[in-house]
C-alpha positions in Angstrom: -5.4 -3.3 -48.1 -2.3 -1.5 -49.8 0.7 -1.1 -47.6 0.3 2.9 -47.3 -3.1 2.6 -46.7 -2.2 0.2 -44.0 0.1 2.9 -42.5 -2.4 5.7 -42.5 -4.6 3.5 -40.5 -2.2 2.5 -38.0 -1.3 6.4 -37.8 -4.6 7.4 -36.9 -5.0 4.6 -34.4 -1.6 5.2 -32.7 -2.3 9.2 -32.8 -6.0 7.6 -30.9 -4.5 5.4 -28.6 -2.1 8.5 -27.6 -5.1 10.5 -26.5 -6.4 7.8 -24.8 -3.4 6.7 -23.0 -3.0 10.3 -22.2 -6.1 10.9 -20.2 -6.2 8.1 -18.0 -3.6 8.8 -15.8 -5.3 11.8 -14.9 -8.6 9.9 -13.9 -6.6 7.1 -12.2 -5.0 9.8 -9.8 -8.3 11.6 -9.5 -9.7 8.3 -8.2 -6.9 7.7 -5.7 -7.5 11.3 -3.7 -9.6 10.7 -0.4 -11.0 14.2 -1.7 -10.6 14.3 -5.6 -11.9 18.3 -5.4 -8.7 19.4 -3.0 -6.7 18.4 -6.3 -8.8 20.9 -8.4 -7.8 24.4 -9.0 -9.3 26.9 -6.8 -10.3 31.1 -7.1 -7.4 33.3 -5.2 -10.5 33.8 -2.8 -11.0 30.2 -2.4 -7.4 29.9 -2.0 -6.8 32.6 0.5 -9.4 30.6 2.4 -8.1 27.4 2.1 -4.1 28.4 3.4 -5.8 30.4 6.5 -7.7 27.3 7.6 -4.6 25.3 6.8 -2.0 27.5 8.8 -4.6 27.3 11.8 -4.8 23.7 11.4 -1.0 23.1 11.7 0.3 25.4 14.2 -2.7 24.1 16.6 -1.8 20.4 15.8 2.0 21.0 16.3 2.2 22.2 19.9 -0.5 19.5 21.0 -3.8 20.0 22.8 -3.2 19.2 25.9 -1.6 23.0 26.5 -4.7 24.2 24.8 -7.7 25.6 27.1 -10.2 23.0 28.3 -13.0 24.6 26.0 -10.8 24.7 22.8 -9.5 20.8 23.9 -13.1 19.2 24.3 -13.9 21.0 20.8 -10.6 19.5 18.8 -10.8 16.1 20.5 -11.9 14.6 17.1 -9.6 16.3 15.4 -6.7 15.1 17.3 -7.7 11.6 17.1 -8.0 12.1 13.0 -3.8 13.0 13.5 -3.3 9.9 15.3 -4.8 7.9 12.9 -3.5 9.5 9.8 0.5 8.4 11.1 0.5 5.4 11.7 2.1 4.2 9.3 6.1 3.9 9.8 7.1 3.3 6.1 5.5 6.1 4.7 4.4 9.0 7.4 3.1 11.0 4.9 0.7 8.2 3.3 -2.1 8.0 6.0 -3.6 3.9 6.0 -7.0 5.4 5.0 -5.4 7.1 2.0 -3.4 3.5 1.1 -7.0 2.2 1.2 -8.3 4.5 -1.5 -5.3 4.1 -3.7 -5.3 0.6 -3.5 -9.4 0.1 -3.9 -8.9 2.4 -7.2 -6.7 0.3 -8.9 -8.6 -2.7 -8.6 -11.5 -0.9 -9.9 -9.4 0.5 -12.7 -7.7 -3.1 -13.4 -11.2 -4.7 -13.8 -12.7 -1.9 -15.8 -9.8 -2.4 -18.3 -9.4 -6.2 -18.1 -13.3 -6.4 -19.0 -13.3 -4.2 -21.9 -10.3 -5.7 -23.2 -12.1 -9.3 -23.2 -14.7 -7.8 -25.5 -13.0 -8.1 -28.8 -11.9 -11.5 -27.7 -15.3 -12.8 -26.5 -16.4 -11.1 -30.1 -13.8 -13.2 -32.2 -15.0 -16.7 -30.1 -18.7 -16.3 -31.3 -17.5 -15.6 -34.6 -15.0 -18.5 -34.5 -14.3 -20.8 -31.7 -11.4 -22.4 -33.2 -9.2 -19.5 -31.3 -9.7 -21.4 -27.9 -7.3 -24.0 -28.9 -4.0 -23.7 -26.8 -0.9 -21.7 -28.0 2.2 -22.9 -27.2 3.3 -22.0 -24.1 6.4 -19.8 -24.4 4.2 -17.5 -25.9 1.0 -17.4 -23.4 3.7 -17.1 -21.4 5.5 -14.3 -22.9 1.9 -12.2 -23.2 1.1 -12.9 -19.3 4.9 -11.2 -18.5 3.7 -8.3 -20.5 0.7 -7.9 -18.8 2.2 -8.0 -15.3 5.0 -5.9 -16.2 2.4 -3.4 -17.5 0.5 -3.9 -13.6 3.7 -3.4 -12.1 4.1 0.2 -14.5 0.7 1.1 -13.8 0.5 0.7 -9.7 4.1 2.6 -9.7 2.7 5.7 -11.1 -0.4 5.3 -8.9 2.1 5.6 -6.1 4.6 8.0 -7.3 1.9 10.5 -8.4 -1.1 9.8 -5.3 1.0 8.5 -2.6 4.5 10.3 -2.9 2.8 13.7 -4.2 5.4 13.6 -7.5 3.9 15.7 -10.2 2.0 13.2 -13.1 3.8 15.5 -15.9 7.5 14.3 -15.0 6.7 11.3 -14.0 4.8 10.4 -16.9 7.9 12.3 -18.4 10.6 10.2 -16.9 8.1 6.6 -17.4 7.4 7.1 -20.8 11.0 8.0 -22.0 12.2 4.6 -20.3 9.4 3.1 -22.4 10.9 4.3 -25.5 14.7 3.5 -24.8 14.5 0.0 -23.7 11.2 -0.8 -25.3 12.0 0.7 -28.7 15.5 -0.5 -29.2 14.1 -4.0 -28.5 11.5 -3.8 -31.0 13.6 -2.4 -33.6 15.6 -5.9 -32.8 13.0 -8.0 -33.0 11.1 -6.8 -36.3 14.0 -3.9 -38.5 12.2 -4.9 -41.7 9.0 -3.0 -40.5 11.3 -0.2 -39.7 11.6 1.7 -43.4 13.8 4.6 -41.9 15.9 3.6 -39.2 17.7 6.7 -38.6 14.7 8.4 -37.8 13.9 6.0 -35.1 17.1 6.6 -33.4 17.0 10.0 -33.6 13.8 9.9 -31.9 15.1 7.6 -29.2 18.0 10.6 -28.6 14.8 13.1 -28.6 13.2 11.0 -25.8 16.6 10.2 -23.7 16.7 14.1 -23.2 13.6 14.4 -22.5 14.0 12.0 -19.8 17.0 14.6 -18.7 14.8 17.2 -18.6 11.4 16.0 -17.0 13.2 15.1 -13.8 15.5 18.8 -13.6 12.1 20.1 -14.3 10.6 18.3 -11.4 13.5 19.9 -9.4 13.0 23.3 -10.6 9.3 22.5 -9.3 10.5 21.5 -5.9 12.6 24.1 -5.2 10.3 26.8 -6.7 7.7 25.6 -3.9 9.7 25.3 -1.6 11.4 28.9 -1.8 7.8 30.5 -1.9 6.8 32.7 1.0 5.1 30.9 3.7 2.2 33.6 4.9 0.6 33.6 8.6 -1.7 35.5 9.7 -1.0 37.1 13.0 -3.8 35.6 15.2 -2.0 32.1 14.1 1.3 33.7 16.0 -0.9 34.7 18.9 -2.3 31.5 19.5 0.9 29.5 19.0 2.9 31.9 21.6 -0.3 32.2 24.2 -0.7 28.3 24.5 3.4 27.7 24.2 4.2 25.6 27.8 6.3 28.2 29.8 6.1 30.9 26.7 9.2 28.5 25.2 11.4 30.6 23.2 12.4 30.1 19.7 14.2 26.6 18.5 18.0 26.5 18.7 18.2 27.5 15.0 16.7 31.0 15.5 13.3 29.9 13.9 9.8 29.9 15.8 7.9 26.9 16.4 5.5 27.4 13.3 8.5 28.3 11.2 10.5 25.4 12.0 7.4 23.1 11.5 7.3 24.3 8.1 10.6 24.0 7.6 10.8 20.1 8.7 7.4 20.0 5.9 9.1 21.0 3.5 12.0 18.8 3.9 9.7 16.4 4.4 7.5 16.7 1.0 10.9 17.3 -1.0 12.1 13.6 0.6 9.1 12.0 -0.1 8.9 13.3 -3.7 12.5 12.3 -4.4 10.9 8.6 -3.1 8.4 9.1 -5.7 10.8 9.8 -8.6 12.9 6.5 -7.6 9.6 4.5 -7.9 8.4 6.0 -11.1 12.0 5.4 -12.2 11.6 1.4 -11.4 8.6 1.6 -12.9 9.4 2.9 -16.3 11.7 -0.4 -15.8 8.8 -2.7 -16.2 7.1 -0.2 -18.9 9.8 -0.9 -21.4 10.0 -4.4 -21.3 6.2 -5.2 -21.7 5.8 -3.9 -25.5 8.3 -6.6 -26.4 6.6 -9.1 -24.9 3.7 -8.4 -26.2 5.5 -8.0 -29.6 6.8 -11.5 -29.3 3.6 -13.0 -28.3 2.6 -11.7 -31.2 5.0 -12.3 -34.0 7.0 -15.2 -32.8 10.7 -14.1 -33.7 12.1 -17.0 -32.0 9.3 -19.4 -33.9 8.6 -21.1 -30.8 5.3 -22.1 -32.8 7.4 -24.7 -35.3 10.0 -25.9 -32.8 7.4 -27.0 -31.0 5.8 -29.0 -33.5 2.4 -27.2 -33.2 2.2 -24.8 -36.5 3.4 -22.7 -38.8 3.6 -18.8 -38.9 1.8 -17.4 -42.3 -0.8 -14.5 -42.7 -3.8 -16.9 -42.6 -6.4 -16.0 -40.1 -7.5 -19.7 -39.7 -3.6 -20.5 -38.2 -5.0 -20.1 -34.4 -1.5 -22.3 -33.3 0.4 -18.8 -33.0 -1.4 -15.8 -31.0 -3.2 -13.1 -33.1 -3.4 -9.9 -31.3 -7.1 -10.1 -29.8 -6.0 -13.0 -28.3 -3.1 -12.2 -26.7 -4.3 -9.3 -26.0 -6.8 -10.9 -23.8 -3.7 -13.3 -21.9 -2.5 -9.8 -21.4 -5.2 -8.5 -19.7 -6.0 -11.4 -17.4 -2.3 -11.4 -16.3 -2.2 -7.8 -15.8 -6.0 -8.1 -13.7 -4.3 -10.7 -11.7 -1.5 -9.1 -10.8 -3.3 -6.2 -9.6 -5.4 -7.6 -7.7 -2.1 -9.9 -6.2 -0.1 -7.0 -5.8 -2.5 -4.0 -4.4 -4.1 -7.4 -1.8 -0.4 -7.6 -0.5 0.1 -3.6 -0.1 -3.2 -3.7 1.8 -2.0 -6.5 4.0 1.0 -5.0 4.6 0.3 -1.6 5.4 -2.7 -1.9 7.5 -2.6 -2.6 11.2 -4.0 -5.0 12.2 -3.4 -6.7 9.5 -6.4 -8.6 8.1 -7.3 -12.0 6.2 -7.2 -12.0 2.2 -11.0 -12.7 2.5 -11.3 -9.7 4.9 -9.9 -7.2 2.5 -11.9 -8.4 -0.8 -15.3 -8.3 1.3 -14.0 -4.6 2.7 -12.9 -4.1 -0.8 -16.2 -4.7 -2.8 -18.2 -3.1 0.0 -16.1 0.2 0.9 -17.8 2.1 -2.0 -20.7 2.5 -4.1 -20.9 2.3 -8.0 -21.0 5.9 -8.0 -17.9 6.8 -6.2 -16.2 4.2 -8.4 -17.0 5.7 -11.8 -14.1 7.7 -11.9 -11.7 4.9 -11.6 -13.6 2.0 -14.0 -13.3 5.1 -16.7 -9.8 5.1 -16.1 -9.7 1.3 -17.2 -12.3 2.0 -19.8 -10.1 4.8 -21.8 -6.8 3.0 -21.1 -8.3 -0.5 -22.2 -9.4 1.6 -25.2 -5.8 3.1 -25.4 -4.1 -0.1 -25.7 -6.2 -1.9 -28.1 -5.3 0.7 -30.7 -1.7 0.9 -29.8 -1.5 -3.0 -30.8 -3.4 -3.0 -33.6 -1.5 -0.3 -35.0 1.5 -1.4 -34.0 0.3 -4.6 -36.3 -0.4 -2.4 -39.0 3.2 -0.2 -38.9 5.7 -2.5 -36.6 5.4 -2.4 -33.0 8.6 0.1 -32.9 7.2 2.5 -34.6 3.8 2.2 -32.3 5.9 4.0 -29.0 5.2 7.2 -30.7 1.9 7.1 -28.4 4.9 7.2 -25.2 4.4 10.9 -25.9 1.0 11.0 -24.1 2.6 13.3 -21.6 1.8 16.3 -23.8 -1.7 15.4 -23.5 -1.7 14.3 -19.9 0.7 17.9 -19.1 -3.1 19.8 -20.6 -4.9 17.6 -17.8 -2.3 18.0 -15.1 -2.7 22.4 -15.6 -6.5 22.0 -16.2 -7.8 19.4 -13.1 -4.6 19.7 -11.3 -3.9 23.6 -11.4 -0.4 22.4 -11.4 2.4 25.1 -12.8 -0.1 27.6 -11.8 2.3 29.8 -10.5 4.9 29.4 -13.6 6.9 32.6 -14.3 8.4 33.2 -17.5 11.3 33.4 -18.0 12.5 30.6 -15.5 14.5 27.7 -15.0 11.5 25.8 -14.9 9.9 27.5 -18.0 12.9 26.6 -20.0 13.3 22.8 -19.1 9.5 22.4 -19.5 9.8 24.1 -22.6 12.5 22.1 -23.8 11.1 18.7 -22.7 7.8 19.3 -25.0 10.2 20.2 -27.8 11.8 17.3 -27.2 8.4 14.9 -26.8 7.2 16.8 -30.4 10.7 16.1 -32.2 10.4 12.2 -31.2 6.8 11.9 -32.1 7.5 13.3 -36.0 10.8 11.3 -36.2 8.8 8.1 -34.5 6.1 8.8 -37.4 8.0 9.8 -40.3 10.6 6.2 -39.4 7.9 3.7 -40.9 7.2 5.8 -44.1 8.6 6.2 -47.2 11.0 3.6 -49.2 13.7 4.4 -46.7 
C-alpha cells in the first residue's frame, strides 16, 4: 500500500472511530438512569404535567408527614419510606444507593461488552497464527495494561460526572477530551515526530483544543446559572397545602422566603454544588485520558526499544516478529486490563457506598442477577460501539501516527447531536446569549482542531 493511500485509509477510520466514540457516551449514561425515559425530551403538555406532580411531590416531602392528616399520612407511607432510603448516603446526598447500584451494574456490563468484542480480532489472528501467544517483554505488556486502566479510570469518571453528579455530557466530554489532546498529543508527537509531516498544524490544533477546554466549562456555567435564574412556577393549591399543614401556621424563614421557596433555593445550591463536584471529577478524569494513548503508543512502537535491551528481538515491519506487540495484541492486554479494572474499581464503589456493606461474592451474585439480558442491552451496546470505536482509532493511528489519531477527541460534536436529541438538553437556549456564544465558540474551536489535526499528517510538510 502507497503511503497516501495508507493515509486515506487511516482518515476514514479515524473519521469512524469518531462517530463511534461519539455515541457511546450517550448510551453509557442512558444505561446508568434508574429511569432512562425521565432523561428523554418531553411535549410542553407532558412537561407541564411532570413540574405539577414534582412541585406537589416536594413541598409535601419538605414539611414531613407527620403534620399531614391521618388519611393523607396512611396514603404517603411508602412514599416517605422511598425518601428515607434514597439519603442515605452521607458522601453524596444527592446520589441515592439504589441509583450507585445502577451506575455501577452498567459499567460492568459495558466493560465486558467492550472487552469481548475487543478479544475478537485477537482470538481471529491466534487461529490464523499461534505464534502471537509467545510472551512480549514485559515493559511493554506492562505499558498496554496501564493504558487500559487509565482508560477505566477515564471511562468510570465520566460515568459519574455525567449520571451521578448531573454535569452535562457536552462539557464534560468537552473539558475530557481537550485534556486528551494536550497531554496525550504533545506526548505522541514526542514519541513518533517523523509520522508528523506538518508539525505546526498539530500545535495549532492543540491551541484550538486548549480553548475549547476554556470554553466548555464557562459554557457549563452559563448552563448553571441560566437554570438556576429560571422562574420556579407553583401552582396555588401547592401553597395551600404547604400553609394548611404548616405546625402552628409557622411564618416565613428568617430570610423573607416561604418554606417551598427556601427549599428550592437550598436545591438549587445544592445541584450547582454537586455539578461543580462533577466538573472536578471529569477534570481528574481527563487526567487518566491523556496518558493512555501513549501507552498504548509505546506498547506499540517501542521508542525506548525495550524489545533489544532485553535480548528478546528486534523491531522491523515483519509480521512474523511476534517478540514486540502488534496492535491486535496489545490491544487485547488493553482490554483485559481495562475489564479488570472495572470490575476492581466499580466492586470497591459498591462496597463502599452501600450499607451494610456486603462480601465481594455478595455483590457479583447481586450483580449478575439484578437484571435481565434485556434491561442490559443498552449498556453492552455501549461497549459494543466504543470497542468498535477504539479498534479503528489504533489502527489508524498505525496507519497516520498515533498524534495525529486524537483528531477522533472531537467526538463531542457528535455526542452534543445526542445530548439535544435523547437528552433535550439546551432546549431552552436563547439566541443571542452568553451561553449561545461560548457554545458557539467551543464547536468552532472542536472544528478548527479537527482540520488542523487532519491536514498535520498530509502533505510533504
Amino acid at each position: 500500500m502507497s503511503s497516501s493511500n495508507r493515509e486515506d485509509v487511516g482518515i476514514v477510520l479515524l473519521l469512524m472511530s469518531l462517530v463511534c466514540l461519539g455515541t457511546w457516551p450517550a448510551l453509557l449514561r442512558l444505561a446508568s438512569e434508574e429511569d432512562p425515559s425521565s432523561l428523554l425530551p418531553r411535549s410542553e403538555n407532558e412537561e407541564e404535567e411532570h413540574q405539577e406532580s414534582s412541585v406537589l411531590y416536594v413541598t409535601t416531602s419538605s414539611i414531613g408527614y407527620s403534620s399531614l392528616p391521618p388519611v393523607v399520612g396512611a396514603a404517603t407511607t411508602n412514599h416517605s419510606h422511598h425518601i428515607a432510603s434514597t439519603t442515605n448516603n452521607d458522601d453524596n446526598p444527592g446520589a441515592p444507593a439504589y441509583h450507585l447500584e445502577t451506575v455501577c451494574h452498567a459499567y460492568l456490563d459495558y466493560a465486558t461488552a467492550y472487552f469481548l468484542v475487543s478479544s475478537v480480532p485477537f482470538l481471529i489472528t491466534v487461529v490464523r497464527n499461534t505464534s502471537v501467544l509467545s510472551m512480549p517483554p514485559l515493559p511493554l505488556v506492562a505499558t498496554a495494561m496501564l493504558g487500559g486502566t487509565l482508560l477505566s479510570w477515564g471511562n468510570l469518571s465520566f460515568q459519574w460526572a455525567t449520571a451521578v453528579y448531573k454535569a452535562s455530557l457536552t462539557f464534560v466530554l468537552a473539558i475530557q477530551a481537550s485534556m486528551t489532546i494536550v497531554l496525550g498529543t504533545g506526548i505522541n508527537y514526542g514519541l513518533e515526530p517523523h509520522m508528523t509531516k506538518r508539525p505546526q498544524w498539530l500545535f495549532a490544533g492543540m491551541t484550538c483544543f486548549l480553548l475549547a477546554i476554556v470554553m466548555a466549562v464557562q459554557s457549563q456555567l452559563a448552563w448553571m446559572q441560566q437554570k438556576a435564574e429560571a422562574p420556579n412556577e407553583q401552582q396555588p393549591c401547592d401553597i395551600e397545602i404547604i400553609e394548611y399543614h404548616q405546625p402552628n401556621n409557622q411564618q416565613p424563614t428568617p430570610g423573607g422566603q416561604t418554606a417551598p421557596n427556601a427549599s428550592t433555593q437550598q436545591e438549587k445550591q445544592s445541584n450547582s454544588s454537586t455539578v461543580v463536584t462533577g466538573l472536578v471529577v471529569a477534570f481528574l478524569g481527563g487526567l487518566c485520558f491523556g496518558f493512555f494513548s501513549p501507552a498504548f503508543n509505546v506498547a506499540v512502537n517501542d521508542p525506548f526499544q525495550w524489545t533489544i535491551s532485553t535480548g528478546t528481538g528486534t523491531i522491523d515491519d515483519d509480521d512474523d516478529k511476534d517478540q514486540t506487540l502488534r496492535v491486535v495484541r496489545a490491544n487485547f492486554i488493553f482490554s483485559f486490563a481495562f475489564w479488570v479494572a472495572s470490575f476492581g474499581g466499580n466492586l470497591w464503589l459498591l462496597q463502599k457506598k452501600q450499607q451494610p456493606q456486603q462480601s465481594m461474592p455478595s455483590l457479583l451474585r447481586r450483580y449478575w442477577l439484578s437484571s435481565t439480558w434485556m434491561e442490559r442491552r443498552m449498556a453492552l451496546l455501549a461497549g459494543l460501539v466504543c470497542a468498535i470505536g477504539n479498534v479503528l482509532q489504533f489502527q489508524g493511528g498505525q496507519l497516520v501516527g498515533y498524534a495525529t489519531a486524537d483528531l477522533v477527541q472531537a467526538y463531542p460534536l457528535v455526542s452534543t447531536v445526542w445530548d439535544v436529541l435523547w437528552f433535550g438538553e439546551f432546549h431552552s437556549l436563547r439566541f443571542p446569549s452568553r451561553l449561545a456564544t461560548m457554545l458557539l465558540g467551543m464547536y468552532l474551536a472542536y472544528g478548527a482542531g479537527v482540520l488542523l489535526f487532519a491536514g498535520s499528517s498530509v502533505g510533504d510538510g
